[in-house]
C-alpha positions as CSV (number, residue, x, y, z in Angstrom):
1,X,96.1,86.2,96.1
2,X,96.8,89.4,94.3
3,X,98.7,92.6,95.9
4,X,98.9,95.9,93.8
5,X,101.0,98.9,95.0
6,X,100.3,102.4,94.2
7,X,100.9,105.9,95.5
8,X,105.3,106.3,94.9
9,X,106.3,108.9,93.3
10,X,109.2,111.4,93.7
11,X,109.0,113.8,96.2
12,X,111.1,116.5,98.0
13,X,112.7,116.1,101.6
14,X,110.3,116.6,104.0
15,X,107.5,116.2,102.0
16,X,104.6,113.1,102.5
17,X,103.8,110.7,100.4
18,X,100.7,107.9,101.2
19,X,101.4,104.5,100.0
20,X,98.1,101.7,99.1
21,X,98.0,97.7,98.4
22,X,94.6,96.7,96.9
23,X,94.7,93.4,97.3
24,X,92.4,90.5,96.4
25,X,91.9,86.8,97.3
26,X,92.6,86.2,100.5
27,X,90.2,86.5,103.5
28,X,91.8,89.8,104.7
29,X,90.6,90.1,108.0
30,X,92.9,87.7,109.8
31,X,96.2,87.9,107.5
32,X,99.7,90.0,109.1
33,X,100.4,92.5,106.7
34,X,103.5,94.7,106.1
35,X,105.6,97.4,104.1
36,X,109.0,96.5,103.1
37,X,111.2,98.2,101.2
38,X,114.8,97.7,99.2
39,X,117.0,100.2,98.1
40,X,119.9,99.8,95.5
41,X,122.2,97.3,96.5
42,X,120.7,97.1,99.9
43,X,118.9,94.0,100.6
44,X,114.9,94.2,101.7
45,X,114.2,95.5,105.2
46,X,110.5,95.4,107.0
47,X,109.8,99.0,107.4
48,X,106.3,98.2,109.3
49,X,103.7,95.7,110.3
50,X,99.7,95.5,111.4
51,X,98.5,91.9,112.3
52,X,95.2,90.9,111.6
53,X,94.6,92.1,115.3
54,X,95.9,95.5,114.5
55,X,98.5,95.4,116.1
56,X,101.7,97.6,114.7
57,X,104.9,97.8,114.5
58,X,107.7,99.8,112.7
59,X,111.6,99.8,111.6
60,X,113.7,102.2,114.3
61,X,114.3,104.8,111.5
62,X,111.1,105.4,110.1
63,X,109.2,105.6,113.9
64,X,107.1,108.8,114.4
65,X,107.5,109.8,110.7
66,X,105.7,106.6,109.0
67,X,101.6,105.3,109.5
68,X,100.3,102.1,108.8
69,X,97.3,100.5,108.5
70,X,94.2,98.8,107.2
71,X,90.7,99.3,105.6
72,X,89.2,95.8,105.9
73,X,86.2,96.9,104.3
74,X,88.4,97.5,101.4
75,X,90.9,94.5,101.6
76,X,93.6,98.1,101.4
77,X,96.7,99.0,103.2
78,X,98.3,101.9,103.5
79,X,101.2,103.7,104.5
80,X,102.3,106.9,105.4
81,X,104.8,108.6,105.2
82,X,105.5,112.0,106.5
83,X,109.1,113.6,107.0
84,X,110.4,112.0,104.1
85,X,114.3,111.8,104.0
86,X,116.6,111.1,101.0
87,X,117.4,107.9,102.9
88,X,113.6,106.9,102.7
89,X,114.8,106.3,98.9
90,X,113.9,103.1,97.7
91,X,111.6,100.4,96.0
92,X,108.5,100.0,98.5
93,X,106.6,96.1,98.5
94,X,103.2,95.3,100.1
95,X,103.3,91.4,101.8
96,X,100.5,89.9,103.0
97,X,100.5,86.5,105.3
98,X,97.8,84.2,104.9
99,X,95.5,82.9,107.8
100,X,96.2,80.3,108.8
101,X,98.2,78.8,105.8
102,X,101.1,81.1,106.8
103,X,101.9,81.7,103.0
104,X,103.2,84.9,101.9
105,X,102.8,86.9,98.6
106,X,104.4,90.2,97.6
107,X,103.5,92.9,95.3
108,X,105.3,93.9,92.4
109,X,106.3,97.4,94.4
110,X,106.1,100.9,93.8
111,X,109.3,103.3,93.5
112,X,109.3,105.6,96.2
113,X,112.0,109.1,95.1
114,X,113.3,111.3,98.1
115,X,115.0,114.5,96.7
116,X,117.1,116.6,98.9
């Protein structure tokens, strides 16, 4: 199973950014995906889920500003993000859980800049 991020960049505050993870080799459909993300010196934090049902969730701080979901027809998902804040700052990771193996894989993340 392969993940590939893409869509970071540097940005000002309260601009939007939208994040992708092309992935490959799993089934798709079924598997729980998520955004995390990990900012210097600040461990990795889920920032927001879909399941394979579609069914979302999303970190406190990032509710009402951040989007995700999924393109099963293009084994994608996305994030994003609107009402970026200079807090938002950090590296960004796509994870995928396998159905029904439960085994997870990462991407190699995509650097997401908030200017003030």
């Amino acid at each position: 199973v392969q993940l590939v991020e893409s869509g970071g960049g540097l940005v000002q505050a309260g601009g939007s950014l939208r994040l992708s993870c092309s992935t490959s080799g799993s089934l798709f459909l079924n598997d729980d995906l998520g955004w995390y993300r990990q900012a210097p010196e600040k461990e990795r934090e889920l920032v927001a889920a879909i399941t394979g049902g579609g069914s979302t969730k999303y970190a406190d701080p990032v509710k009402g500003r951040f989007t995700i979901s999924r393109d099963n027809a293009k084994n994608t998902l996305y994030l994003q993000m609107n009402s970026l804040k200079p807090e938002d700052t950090a590296v960004y990771y796509c994870n995928l859980v396998e159905w029904p193996s439960k085994k997870q894989y990462w991407g190699q993340g995509t650097q997401v800049t908030v200017s003030s």
